[in-house]
N, C-alpha and C positions, 0 to 999 in steps of 0.2 A: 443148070447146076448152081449158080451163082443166086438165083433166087432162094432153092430151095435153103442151102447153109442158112442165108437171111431169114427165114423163116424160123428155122432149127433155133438161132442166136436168140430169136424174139422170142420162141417159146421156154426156153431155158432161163431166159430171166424173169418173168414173170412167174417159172416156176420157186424160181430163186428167193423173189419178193414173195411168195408165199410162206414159204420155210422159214422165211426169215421172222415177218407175223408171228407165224406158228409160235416161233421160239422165243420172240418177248413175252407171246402171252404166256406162255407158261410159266416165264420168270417173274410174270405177275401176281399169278396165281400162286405160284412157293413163296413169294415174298409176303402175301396176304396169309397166306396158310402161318407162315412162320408167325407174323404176327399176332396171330389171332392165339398160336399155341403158347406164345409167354406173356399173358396177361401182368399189366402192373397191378403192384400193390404197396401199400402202405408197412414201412416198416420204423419203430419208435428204438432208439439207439439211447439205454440209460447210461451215463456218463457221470455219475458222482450224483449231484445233485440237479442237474441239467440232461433234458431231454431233447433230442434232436427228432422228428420225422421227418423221413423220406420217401418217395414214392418212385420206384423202382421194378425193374423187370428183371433184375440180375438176380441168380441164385447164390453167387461166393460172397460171404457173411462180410470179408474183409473188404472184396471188391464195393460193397454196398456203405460198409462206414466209411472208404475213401471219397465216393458219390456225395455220402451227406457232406464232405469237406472237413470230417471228422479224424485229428492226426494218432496214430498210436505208436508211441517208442517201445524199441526193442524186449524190454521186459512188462509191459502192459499186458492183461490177461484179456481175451474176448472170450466171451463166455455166448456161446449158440444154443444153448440147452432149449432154448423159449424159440426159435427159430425156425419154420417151415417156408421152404422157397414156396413163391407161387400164391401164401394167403397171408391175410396182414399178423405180422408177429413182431418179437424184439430181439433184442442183444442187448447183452452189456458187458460196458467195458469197469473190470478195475486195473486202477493205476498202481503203477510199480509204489514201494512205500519201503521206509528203512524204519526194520523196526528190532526189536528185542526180545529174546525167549528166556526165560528162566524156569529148569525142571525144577522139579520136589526135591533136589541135593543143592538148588542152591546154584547150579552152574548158569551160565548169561551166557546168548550166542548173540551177536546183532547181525541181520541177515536183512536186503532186498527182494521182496517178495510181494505179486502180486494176487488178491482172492480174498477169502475169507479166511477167521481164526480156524474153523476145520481145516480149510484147507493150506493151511501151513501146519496143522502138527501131522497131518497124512505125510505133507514133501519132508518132516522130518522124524518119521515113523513115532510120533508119542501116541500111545495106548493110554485113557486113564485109567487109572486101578480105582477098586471103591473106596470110597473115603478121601478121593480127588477130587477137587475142581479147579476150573477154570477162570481167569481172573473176566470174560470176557465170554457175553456168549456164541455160540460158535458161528452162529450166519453173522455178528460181524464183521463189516468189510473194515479189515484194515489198512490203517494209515500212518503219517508222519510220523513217529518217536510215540509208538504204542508199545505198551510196557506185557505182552502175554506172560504170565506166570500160572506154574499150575502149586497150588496151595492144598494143604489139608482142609479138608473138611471139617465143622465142629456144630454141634447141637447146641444152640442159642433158645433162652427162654424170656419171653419179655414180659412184665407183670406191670401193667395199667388199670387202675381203677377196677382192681379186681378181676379182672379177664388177664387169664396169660395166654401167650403166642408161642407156639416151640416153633422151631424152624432150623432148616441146615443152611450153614455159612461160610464162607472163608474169609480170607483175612477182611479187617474192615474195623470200623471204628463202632462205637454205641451208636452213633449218630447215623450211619450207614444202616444198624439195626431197627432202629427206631421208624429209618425215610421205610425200610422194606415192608414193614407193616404199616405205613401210614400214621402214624402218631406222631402226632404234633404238640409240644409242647407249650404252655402258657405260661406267663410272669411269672407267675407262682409258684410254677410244677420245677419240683426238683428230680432228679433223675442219678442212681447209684448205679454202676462206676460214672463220673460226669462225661459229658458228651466232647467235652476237647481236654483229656488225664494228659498228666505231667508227674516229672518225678527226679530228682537228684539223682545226679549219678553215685553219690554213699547211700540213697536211699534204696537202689537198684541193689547195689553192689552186698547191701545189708540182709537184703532180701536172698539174694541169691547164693552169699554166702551160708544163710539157715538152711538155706534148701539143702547145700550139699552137706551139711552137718547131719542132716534129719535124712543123707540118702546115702552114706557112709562114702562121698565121694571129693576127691581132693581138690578145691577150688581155684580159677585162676585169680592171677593179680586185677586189683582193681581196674588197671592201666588196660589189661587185656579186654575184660569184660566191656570197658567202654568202647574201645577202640572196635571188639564183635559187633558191636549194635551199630554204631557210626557206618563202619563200611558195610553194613546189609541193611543200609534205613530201608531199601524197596521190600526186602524178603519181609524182616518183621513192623514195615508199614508205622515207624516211628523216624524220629529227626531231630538231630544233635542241633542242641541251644545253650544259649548264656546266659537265658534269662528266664529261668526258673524262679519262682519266688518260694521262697523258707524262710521264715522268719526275720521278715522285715525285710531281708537282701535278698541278691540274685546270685542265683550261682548255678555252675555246668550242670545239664542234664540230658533229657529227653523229652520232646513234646507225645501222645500218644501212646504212654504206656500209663498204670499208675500200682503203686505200689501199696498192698491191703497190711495195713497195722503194721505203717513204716516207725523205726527208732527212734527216740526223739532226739530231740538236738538241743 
């Protein structure tokens, strides 16, 4: 009796060391399987101006920029659109940016926001209407102290050496119209309205007072008309100076506007 349990003992562990085989290999065999089913791959992480790659087996977009050692704060946008697990692709990230919005009324929001100009007037529902645009075009990625304004539109005609250019614009200077068409000017070449106008503010004010004679409408004080231009220099893309010249001296005005068949002095 005593032999036989000894026997029973020996066969049971040997069946035991089998099973046991058995069972690593198999965990051999799932751990090969497994690896064989998430192949690495290369993925390129655009970052502003700076590109990172990685090469990686992970599918979560974020888990993969923490991998590259890549940090992203709380309002940083990752953008996966470019992104398939599993074959070599990208991401990118934009960075959070404090920037400024101003509608067609004139109103200023300053808001942090990460993405592009689209995608900040979408998060702040702006539609353009026709005869809108935009100070900026829209796949720019925004940054620091960027100024988005949406402007009228206006029909610009440039007449160089006989060839004119029509083209639509918004706000912007001659010189602004000039760079769009690539005209370049020479020592020589003169250019009407000049490419950096000026103007008095009683030259303004002279001006504008005709207007509203010739529009049956009641004009304000000088005082006010400068002080409208002063605090909207971004809207009407001009800027309050001292150093105007008129006639020999300097005096208050405006850089960037200029006034057609101002009064004399």
């Amino acid at each position: 009796m005593i032999t036989e349990i000894k026997g029973y003992v020996k066969a049971s562990r040997k069946a035991f060391t089998k099973v046991t085989a058995l069972i690593v290999a198999l965990a051999i065999m799932c751990a090969v399987t497994a690896f064989a089913a998430s192949p690495s791959f290369y993925v390129d992480i655009y970052d502003g101006n700076e590109i990172t790659r990685v090469l990686t087996s992970k599918s979560d977009p974020k888990t993969i920029v923490s991998q590259a050692g890549v940090k992203l704060d709380d309002r940083d946008k990752l953008d996966s659109t470019g992104f398939t697990a599993g074959e070599d692709s990208a991401l990118r990230i934009y960075r959070s940016a404090t920037v400024s919005f101003t509608d067609i009324e004139g109103n200023t929001i300053y808001t942090v926001f990460a993405g592009t100009v689209q995608d900040l007037l979408e998060e702040l529902d702006v539609t353009l209407s026709d005869g809108q645009l935009i100070t900026y075009p829209l796949d720019t990625v925004l940054k620091d102290g960027m100024d988005v304004r949406v402007t009228n539109s206006y029909d610009v005609s440039v007449t160089a050496d006989g060839t004119t250019n029509s083209f639509t614009m918004g706000e912007g200077t001659v010189r602004d119209a000039l760079n769009r068409i690539g005209v370049t000017l020479g020592d020589d070449d003169e250019v009407s309205p000049e490419l950096d106008s000026e103007a008095s503010s009683k030259a303004i004010y002279e001006a504008y007072t005709r207007w509203c004679d010739d529009n049956a409408q009641k004009p304000m004080s000088a005082n006010r008309v400068s002080s409208e231009l002063a605090q909207n220099e971004r809207l009407y893309n001009v800027e309050a100076t001292n150093n105007v010249h008129v006639g020999g001296k300097r005096v208050r005005g405006f850089m960037g506007i200029e006034v057609v068949n101002p009064p004399p002095y």
